[in-house]
N, C-alpha and C positions, 0 to 999 in steps of 0.2 A: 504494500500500500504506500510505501514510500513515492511512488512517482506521481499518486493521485494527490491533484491541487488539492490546495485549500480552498473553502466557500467563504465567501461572505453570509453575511444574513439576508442578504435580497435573493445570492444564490441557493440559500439554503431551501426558501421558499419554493426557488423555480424547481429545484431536484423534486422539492416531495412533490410537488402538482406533476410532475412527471411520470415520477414513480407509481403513482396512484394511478395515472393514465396508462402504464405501462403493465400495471399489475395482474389485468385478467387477457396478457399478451394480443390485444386489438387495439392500438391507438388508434380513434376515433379524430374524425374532421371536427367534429363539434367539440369534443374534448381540447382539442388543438387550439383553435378558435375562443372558447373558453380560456387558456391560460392563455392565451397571446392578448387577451383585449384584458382582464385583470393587471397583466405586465405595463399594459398601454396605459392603464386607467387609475388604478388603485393608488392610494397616497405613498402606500409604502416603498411600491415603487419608483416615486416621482422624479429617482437621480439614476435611475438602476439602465444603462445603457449596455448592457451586454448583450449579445447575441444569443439565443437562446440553446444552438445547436452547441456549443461546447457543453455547457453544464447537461444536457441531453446526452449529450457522448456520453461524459464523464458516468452517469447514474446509467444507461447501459451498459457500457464497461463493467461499472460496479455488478449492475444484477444477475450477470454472467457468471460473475464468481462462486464459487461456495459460500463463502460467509459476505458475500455481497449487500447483503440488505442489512446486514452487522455494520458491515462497515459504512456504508450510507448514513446508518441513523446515526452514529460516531461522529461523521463530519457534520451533520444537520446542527446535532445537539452541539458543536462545538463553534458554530458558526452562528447560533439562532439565540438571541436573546431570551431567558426565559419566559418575559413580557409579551413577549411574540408567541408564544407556542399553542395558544388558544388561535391566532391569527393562523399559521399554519394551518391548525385542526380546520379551519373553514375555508380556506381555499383548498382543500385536499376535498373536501366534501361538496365543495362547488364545481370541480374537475370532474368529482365520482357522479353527479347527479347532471351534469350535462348533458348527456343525450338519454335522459327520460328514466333510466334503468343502469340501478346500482348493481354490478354482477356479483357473483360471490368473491370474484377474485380480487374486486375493489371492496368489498365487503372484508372482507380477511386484511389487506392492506389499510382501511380505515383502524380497526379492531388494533393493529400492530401499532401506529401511530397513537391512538389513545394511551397506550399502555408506553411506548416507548416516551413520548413528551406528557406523561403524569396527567392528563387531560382528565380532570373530576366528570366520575361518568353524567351525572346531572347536566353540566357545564353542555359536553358532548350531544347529549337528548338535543340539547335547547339549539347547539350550531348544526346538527342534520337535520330538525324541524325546519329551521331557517331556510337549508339547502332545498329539501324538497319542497318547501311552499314558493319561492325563486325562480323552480324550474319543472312548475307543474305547467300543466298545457290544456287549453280549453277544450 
């Protein structure tokens, strides 16, 4: 793992919105789209000019590995401000609920994330509510 950069905290964001998109192995257009226009739009990102396809490398690289998703969450946590990590928890959840249907494999990848950034399960209820009422469809 030595050759794998270090994140920032805006990077760390984009890995997990990745991750999650990447997790039930079908990135999605809308999933895509979804984290390109949060990237575009969101405050936290409002200085974050990176390219989106290195930190995508990077968290493919990683999910290939064996302990890949060890080491992802490793650099996430080491790169994300605690303050942050309920923010994560909902753009993870606004990636997973972008095209209408959370699979199980973004279900299992949510589930991982709560536990790996301490996310109080209440807290969690209340940011997938948010996700699914956001991304319901008439």
């Amino acid at each position: 793992m030595s050759d794998t950069p270090s994140l920032t905290a805006q990077d760390a964001l984009v890995a997990l919105m990745i991750a999650v998109s990447a997790s039930d192995e079908t990135i999605r257009t809308s999933e895509l789209v979804k984290i390109s226009n949060m990237v575009n739009h969101l405050p936290v990102f409002s200085d974050y000019g990176d390219d989106l396809s290195g930190i995508s490398n990077t968290v493919f690289d990683l999910l290939e590995q064996e302990d890949g998703l060890d080491a992802l969450f490793g650099l996430i946590r080491a790169a994300l401000p605690e303050r942050l990590f309920e923010t994560a928890y909902a753009l993870a959840c606004d990636v997973a609920a972008a095209d209408g249907n959370v699979t199980e494999g973004e279900g299992r990848m949510l589930e991982e994330i709560r536990y790996e950034l301490a996310i109080d399960r209440l807290h969690a209820a209340a940011i997938e509510r948010g996700a699914r009422a956001r991304h319901l469809t008439v």
